[in-house]
C-alpha positions in Angstrom: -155.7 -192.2 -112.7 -156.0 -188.5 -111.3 -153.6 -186.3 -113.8 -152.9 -182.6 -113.5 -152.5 -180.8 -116.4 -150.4 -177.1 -116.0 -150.0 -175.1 -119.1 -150.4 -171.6 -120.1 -151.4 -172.2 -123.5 -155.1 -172.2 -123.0 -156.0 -174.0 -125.9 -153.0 -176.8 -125.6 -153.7 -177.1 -122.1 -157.9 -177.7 -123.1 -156.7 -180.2 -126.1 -154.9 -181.9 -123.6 -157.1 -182.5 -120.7 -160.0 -184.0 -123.8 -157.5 -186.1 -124.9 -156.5 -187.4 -121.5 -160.2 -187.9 -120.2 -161.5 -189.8 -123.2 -158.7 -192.2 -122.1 -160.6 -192.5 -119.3 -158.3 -190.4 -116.9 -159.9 -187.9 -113.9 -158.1 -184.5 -115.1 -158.0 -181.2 -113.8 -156.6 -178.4 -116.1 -154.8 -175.4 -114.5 -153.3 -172.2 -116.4 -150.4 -171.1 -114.1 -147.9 -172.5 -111.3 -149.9 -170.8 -108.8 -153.0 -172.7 -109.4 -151.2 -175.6 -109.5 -149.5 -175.4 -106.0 -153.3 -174.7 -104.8 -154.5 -177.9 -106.5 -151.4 -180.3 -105.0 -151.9 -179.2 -101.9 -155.5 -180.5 -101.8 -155.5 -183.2 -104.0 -153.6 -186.6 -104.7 -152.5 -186.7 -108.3 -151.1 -189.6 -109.7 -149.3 -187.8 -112.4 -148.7 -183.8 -113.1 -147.7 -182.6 -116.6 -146.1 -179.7 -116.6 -145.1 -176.9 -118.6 -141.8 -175.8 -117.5 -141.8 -172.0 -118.5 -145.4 -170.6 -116.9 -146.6 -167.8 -114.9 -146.8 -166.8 -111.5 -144.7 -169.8 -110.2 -142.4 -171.1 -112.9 -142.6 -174.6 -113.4 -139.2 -175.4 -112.0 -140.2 -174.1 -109.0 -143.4 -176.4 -109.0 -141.9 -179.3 -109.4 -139.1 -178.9 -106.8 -142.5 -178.7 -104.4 -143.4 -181.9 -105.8 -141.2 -183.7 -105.3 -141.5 -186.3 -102.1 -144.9 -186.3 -103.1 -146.8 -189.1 -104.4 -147.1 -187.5 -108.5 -145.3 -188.5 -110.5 -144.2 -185.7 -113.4 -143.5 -185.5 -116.8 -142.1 -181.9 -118.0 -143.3 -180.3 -121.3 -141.2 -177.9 -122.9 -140.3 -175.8 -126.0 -136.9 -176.6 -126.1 -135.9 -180.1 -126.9 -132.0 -179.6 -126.5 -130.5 -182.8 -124.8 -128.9 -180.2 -122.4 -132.7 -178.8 -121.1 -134.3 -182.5 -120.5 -131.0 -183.1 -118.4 -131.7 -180.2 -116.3 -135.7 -180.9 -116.5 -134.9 -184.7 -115.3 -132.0 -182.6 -112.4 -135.1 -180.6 -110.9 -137.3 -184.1 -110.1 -139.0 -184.5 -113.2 -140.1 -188.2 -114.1 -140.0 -187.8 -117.1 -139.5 -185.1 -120.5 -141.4 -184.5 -123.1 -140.0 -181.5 -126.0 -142.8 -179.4 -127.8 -144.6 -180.0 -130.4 -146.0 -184.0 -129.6 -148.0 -186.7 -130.7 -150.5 -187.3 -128.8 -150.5 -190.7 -128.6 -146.9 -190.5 -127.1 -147.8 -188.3 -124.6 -150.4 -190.5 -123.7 -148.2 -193.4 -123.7 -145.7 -191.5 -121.3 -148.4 -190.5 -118.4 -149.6 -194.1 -118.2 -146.2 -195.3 -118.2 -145.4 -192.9 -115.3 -148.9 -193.1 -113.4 -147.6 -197.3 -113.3 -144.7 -196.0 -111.1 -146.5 -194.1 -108.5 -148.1 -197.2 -107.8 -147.3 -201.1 -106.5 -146.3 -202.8 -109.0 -149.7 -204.8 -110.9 -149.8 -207.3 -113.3 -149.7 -206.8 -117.1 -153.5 -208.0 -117.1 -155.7 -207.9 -113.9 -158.1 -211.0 -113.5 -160.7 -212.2 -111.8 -162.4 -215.1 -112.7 -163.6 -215.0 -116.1 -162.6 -211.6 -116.3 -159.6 -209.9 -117.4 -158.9 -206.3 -118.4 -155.3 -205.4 -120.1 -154.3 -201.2 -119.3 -152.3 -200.9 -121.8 -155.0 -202.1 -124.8 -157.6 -200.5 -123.0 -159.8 -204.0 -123.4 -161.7 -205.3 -120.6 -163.4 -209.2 -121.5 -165.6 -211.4 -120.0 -165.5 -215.3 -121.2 -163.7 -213.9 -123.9 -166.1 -211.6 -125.1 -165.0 -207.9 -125.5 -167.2 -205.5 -122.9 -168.6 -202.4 -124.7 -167.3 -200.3 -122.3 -167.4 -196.5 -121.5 -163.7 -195.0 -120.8 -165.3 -193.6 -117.6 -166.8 -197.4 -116.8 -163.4 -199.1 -117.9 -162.0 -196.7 -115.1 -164.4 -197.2 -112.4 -163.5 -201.1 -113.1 -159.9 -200.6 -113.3 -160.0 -199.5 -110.0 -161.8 -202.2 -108.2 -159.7 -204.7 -110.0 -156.5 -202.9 -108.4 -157.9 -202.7 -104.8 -159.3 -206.3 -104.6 -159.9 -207.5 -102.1 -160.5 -204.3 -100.4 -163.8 -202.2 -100.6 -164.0 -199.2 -102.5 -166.1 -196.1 -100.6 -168.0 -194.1 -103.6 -166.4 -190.9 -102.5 -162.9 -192.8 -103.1 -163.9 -193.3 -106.5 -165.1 -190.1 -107.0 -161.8 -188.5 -106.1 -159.8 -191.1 -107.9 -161.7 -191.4 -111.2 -163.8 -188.0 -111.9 -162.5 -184.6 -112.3 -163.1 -181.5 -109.5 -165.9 -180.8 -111.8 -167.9 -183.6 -110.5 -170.6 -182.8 -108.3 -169.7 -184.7 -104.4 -173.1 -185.0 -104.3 -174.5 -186.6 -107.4 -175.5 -190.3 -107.7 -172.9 -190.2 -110.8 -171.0 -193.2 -109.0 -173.7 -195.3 -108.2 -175.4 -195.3 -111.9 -172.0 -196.4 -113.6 -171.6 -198.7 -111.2 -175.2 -200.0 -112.4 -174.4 -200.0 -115.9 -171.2 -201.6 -115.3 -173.0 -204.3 -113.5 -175.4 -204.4 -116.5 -172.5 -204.8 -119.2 -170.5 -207.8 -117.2 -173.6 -210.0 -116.7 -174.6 -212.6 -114.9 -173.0 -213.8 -112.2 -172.7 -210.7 -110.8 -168.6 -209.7 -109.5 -169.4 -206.1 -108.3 -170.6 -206.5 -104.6 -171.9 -203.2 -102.6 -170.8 -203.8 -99.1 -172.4 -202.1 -96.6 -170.8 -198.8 -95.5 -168.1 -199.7 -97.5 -168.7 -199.3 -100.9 -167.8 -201.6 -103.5 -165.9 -204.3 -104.4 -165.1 -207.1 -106.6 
């Protein structure tokens, strides 16, 4: 899941985006509304959460210009008045979420709104002997628990979801890594390795020729 965190706090925004990645989400971290219009109109998010009083370009404003788009968002805010998440939820917001938070809620809340900006999956996604549930996070083999990375759990996550299609490695790239992530680097093809490694024998992850990879 590609997530777009916008928040002027620098340090809540920070927290945030570490929390979110060691879930195993691609997330990109932005300070103001300007920089987040920038980043929208170049990349594909799956979810944007949004403080609704920033700079430059207030968050109503930005997400008004989201909506129609593909994100899905989920408003942050210091005010938790039943009248301000009415008018939040007016402007196109997906979601509301009053200041201060758990955590684990707000995690809770962008995977429940990253399910809606895409086709509907099953609870668990299976493949043979292999079955990975979202929501717990646990991906098995034969029953056996896999010892995987959140980054790995990601990269298989999305295979699972695009069966039977081929993945391209810049696909996953864009989809599971942050802008940080070097478009050149062979970062792709060694967790695909070690993914390979940790599901055994017989191998599910095919590399298809000009394609990319698929299960």
């Amino acid at each position: 899941m590609r997530v777009l965190v916008v928040e002027d706090q620098v340090e809540l925004a920070d927290s945030i985006g570490r929390v979110l990645r060691r879930e195993g989400m691609a997330v990109d971290v932005v300070y103001d509304g300007g920089e987040a219009l920038e980043h929208t109109t170049v990349t594909g998010y799956d979810v944007i959460v949004l403080d609704r009083d920033i700079p430059v370009v207030h968050g109503d404003d930005v997400c008004k210009q989201a909506q129609g788009g593909p994100a899905r968002v989920l408003m942050l805010t210091a005010s938790g008045t039943v009248a301000d998440r009415v008018e939040g939820l007016n402007l196109g917001a997906d979601d509301y979420l009053p200041k201060p938070f758990a955590y684990a809620e707000l995690i809770a809340r962008v995977r429940a709104i990253g399910r809606r900006s895409q086709p509907a999956l099953p609870t668990v996604l299976a493949h043979d002997d292999l079955e990975l549930d979202p929501a717990r996070r646990v991906a098995t083999r034969g029953g056996v628990r896999l010892p995987l990375t959140p980054k790995e759990f990601a990269v298989l996550e999305y295979l699972l979801t695009a069966r039977p299609r081929a993945v391209p490695a810049e696909e996953l790239l864009d989809r599971v890594w942050d802008e940080a992530a070097d478009p050149f680097t062979t970062t792709v093809k060694a967790t695909i390795n070690r993914l390979r490694g940790k599901l055994g024998d017989p191998p599910l992850i095919e590399t298809v020729p000009r394609s990319g990879y698929r299960i």
